[in-house]
C-alpha positions, 0 to 999 in steps of 0.5 A: 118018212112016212113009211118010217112013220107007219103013217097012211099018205095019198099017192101024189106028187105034190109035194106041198100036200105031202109036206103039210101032212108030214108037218101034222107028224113032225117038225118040218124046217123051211129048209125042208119045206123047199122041197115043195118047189120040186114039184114040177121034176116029180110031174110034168118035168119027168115026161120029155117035151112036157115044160121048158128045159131045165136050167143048170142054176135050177138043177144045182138048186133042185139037188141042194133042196133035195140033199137038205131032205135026205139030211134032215130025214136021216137025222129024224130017224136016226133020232126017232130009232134010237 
């Protein structure tokens, strides 16, 4: 999103931090705003023997979450690309 949005962002991986940036730009739904609890797949979690293994439950949320982002992201730019 903000490559779409031609926006500066600091290379992290908190989520939160992102989210609450983007939120400055654009209209991001608490749906959307789940996505700060993937936070932990997008650090410690990617480095095997690093964190408890994951759930099937938390793996089945983790891609509802994430498929909520990539939904609302095609909606914004489809809707900001016209």
């Amino acid at each position: 999103m903000f490559i779409f949005l031609r926006a500066d962002f600091p290379y992290t991986h908190d989520l939160r931090e992102l989210l609450d940036l983007l939120g400055r730009r654009l209209d991001v739904p608490e749906r959307v705003r789940q996505a700060q609890e993937l936070t932990p797949f997008a650090s410690r979690l990617r480095y095997p023997g690093h964190g408890k293994a994951t759930t099937e439950e938390q793996y089945r949320q983790a891609l509802a979450i994430a498929g909520a982002v990539i939904g609302w992201a095609a909606q914004v730019m489809a809707k900001e690309g016209q």
